[in-house]
C-alpha positions in Angstrom: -24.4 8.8 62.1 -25.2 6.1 64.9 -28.9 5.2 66.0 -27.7 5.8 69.2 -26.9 9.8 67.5 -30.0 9.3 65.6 -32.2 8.9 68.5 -30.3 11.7 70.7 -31.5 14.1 67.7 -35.1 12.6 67.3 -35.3 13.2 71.2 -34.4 17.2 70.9 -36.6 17.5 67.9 -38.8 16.4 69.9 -39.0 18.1 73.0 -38.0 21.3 71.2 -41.4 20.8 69.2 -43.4 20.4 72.4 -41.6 23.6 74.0 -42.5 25.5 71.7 -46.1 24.3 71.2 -46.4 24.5 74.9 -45.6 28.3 74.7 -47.6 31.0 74.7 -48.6 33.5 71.5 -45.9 36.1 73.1 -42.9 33.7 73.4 -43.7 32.5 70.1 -43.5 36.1 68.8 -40.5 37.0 70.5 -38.6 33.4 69.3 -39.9 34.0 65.6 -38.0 37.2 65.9 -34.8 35.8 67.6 -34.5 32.8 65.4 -35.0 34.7 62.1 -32.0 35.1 59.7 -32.1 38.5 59.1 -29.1 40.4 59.1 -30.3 42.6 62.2 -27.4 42.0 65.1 -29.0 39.8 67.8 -28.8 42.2 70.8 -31.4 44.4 68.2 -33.0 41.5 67.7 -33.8 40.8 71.7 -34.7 44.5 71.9 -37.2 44.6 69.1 -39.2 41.2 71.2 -39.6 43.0 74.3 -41.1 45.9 72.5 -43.9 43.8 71.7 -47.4 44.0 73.5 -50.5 42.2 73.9 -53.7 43.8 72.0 -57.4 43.8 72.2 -58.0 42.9 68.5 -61.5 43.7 67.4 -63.7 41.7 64.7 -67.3 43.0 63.7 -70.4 41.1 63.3 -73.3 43.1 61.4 -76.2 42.1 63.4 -79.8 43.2 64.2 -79.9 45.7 67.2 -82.4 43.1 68.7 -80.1 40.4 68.6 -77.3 42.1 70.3 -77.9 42.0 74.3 -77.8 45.2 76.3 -74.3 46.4 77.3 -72.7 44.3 75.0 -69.3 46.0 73.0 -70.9 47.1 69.6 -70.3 49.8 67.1 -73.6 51.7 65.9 -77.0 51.1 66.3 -78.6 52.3 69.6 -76.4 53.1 72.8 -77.3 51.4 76.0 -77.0 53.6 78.5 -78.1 55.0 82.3 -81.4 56.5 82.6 -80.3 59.7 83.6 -77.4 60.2 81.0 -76.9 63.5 79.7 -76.3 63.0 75.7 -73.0 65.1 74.9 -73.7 68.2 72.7 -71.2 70.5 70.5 -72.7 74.1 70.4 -76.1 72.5 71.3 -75.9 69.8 68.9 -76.0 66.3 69.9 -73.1 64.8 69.2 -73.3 61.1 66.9 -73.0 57.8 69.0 -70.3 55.3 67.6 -69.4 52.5 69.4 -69.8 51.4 73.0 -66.9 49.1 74.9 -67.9 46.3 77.3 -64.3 46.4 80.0 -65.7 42.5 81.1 -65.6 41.7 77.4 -61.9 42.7 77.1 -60.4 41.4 80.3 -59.3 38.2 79.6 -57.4 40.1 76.7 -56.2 42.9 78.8 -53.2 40.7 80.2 -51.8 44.2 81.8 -54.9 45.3 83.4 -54.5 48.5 81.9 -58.1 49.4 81.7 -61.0 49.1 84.4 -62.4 45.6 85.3 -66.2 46.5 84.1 -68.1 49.2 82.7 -68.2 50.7 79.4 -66.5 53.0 77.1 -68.8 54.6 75.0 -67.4 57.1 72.2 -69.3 59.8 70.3 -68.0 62.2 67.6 -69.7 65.1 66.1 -70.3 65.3 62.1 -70.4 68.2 60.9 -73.6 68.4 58.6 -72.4 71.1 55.9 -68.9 68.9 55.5 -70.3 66.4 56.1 -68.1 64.7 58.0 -66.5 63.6 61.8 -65.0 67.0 62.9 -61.9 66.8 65.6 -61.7 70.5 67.7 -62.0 69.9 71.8 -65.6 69.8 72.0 -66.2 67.6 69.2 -66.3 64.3 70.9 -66.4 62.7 73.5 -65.0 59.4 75.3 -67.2 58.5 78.5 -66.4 55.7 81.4 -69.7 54.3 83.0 -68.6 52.5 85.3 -71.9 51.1 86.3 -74.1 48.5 84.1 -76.6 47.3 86.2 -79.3 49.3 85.0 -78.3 50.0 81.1 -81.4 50.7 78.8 -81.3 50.8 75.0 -82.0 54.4 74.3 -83.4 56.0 71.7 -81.8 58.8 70.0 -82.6 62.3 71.3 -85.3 64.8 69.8 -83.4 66.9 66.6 -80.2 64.5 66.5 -78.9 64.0 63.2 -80.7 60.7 61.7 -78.1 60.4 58.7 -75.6 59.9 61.5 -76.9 56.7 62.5 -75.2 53.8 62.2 -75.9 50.3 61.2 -74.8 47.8 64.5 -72.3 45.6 64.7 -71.4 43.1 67.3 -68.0 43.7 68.2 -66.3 39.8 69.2 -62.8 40.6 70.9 -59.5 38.4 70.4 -56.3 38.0 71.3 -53.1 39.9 69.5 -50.2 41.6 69.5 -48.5 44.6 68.3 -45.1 46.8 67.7 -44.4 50.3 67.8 -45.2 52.1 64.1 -42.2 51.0 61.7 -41.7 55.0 61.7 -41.4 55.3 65.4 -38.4 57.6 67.3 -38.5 53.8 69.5 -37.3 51.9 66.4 -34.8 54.7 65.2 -31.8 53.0 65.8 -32.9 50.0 63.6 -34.1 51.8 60.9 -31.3 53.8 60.0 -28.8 50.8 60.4 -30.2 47.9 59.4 -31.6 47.8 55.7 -33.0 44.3 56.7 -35.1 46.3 59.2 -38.5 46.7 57.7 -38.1 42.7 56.3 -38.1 41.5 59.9 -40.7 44.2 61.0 -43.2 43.2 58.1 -42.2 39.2 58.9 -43.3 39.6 62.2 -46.8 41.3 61.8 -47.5 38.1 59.0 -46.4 35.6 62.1 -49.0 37.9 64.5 -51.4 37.2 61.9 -51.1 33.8 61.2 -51.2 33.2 65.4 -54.2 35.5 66.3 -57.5 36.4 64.0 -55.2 39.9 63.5 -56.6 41.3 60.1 -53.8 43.8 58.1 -57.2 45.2 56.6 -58.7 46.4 59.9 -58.0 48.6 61.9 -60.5 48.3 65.1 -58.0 47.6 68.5 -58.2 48.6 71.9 -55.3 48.9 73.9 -51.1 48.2 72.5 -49.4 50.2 70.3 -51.0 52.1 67.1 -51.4 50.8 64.0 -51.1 54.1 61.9 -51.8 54.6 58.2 -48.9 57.3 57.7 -46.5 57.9 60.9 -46.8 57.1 64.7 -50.0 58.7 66.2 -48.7 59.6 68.9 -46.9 62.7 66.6 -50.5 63.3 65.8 -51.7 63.4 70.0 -48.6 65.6 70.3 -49.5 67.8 67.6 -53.0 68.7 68.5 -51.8 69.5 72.2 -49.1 72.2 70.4 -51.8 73.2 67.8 -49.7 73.1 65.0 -51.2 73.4 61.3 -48.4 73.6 59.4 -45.5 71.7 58.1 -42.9 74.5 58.5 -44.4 74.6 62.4 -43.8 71.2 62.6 -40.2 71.1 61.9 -39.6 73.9 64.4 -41.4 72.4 67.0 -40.3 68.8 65.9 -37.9 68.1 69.3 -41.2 69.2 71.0 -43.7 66.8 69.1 -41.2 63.5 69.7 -40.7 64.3 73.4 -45.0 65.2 73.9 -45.5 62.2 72.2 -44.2 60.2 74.9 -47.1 60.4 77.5 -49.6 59.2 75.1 -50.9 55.7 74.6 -53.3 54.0 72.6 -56.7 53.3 74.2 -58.8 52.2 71.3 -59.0 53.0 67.7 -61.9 52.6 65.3 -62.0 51.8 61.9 -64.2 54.2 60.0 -64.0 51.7 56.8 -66.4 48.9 58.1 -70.2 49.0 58.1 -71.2 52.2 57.5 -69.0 54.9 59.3 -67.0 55.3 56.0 -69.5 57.8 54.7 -68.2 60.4 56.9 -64.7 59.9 56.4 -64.0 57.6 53.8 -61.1 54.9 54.2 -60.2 56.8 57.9 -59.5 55.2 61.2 -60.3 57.3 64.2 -57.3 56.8 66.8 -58.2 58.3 70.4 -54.6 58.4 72.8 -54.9 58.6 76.8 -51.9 59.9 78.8 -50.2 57.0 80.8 -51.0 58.8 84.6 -54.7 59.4 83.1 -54.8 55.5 82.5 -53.1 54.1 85.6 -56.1 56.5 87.4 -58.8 54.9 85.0 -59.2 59.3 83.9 -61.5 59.5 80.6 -62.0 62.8 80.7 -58.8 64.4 78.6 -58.9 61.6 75.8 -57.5 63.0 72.6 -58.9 62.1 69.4 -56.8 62.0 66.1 -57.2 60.9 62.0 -55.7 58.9 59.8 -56.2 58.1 56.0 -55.1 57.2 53.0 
């Protein structure tokens, strides 16, 4: 070869290498995926990168009540909340406070705008004190927009509320990721009953996710994107609970029902009961609460659905 052909391929090298250090986390995803040599058709391949979508990822920081500032995103220790909030009850027992969501914190992450521009999520969940253990009927938790901070106190916990329930705090610090439908999902159907090389390029590109982004396999804290699930899509699981079925042989009858209900539901935030202590109530479980996609385009909290999954 020439140094005049030697140069030419230098040069492309080069500015190849700065195009694709100039791109963002996404584009890189979606080129890992397009450039890999698996034996997945490249028309799959394109549709498999535009199924991927920015994440909150969550990392926890055990810290001191006192040295996390009022209204920050934290999971246990004491809420911050409005003066005249009304502490939700389950048949007149206060239910346990989890985990409290600053929306400021999470904008710059929230590329879509999916969620409010400020206020907080707060989430409580009842635990049942015979189990013991979270509990999921209707009236067992609840997921609560305040859409006003201005005036948050630290509050203590309420007269008779269950003191084993109270959690240790944890700063919650909020980072960029990125995330595909479960492996499992009715979305990725096509490629998973053709393609045995399937799951290889799936499992390839959560490793590239986690070497771009502070993305941890072993947690499973996120707000927003799609579901990281344990067993199968939680979605099935939203879709379940709305058709009440208990039972595997209702499931298969009902199973053209569950894939199509499962369709309005979307992540909001899911919390990972095996970090601090939340574990003691439901061992190596991650609580997974779904909105509907009109009750999030309206900024609606009030029909969240809750869901568990575990090993």
């Amino acid at each position: 070869m020439s140094k005049r052909n030697n140069s030419y391929l230098y040069l492309v090298i080069i500015l190849y290498s700065i195009m694709v250090n100039s791109q963002d986390n996404l584009s890189k995803i979606k080129n890992q995926i397009l450039i890999s040599d698996f034996n997945i058709p490249y028309s799959y391949k394109i549709e498999l990168s535009k199924l991927v979508q920015p994440t909150v990822g969550v990392r926890t920081i055990v810290k001191d009540d006192k040295n996390i500032n009022i209204g920050s995103s934290k999971i246990g220790g004491k809420p911050d909340l409005p003066s005249n909030f009304d502490w939700p009850k389950m048949d007149d027992e206060f239910l346990t406070f989890c985990a409290q969501y600053n929306l400021e914190e999470i904008n710059i992450y929230d590329v879509s705008n999916e969620l409010p521009s400020r206020g907080i999520i707060y989430v409580f969940i009842y635990i049942d004190q015979e189990w013991p253990g979270f509990l999921n009927k209707k009236s067992s938790y609840k997921v609560i927009f305040q859409e006003n901070t201005d005036e948050l106190i630290r509050t203590e916990f309420p007269f008779n509320y269950f003191n084993e329930g109270i959690f240790e705090p944890s700063k919650i610090k909020y980072f960029e990721s990125y995330t595909m439908p479960d492996d499992e999902s009715i979305i990725l159907k096509n490629l998973q009953d053709n393609y045995e090389d399937f799951h290889n390029l799936y499992h390839s590109t959560y490793e590239y996710i986690e070497h771009l982004t502070e993305l941890d396999i072993d947690s499973f804290h996120q707000v927003l994107g799609f579901d990281r699930s344990i067993q199968s899509s939680v979605t099935y699981n939203f879709a379940e609970i709305e058709l009440e079925i208990t039972t595997q042989k209702e499931w298969k009858t009902k199973e053209s029902e569950v894939l199509e209900l499962s369709k309005k539901y979307k992540l909001l935030l899911q919390l990972d009961t095996d970090d601090n202590n939340l574990e003691k109530f439901s061992g190596s479980s991650t609580i997974y609460f779904g909105i509907e996609h009109k009750d999030l385009e309206m900024k609606n909290f009030d029909n969240v659905i809750m869901a568990f999954q575990g090993t």
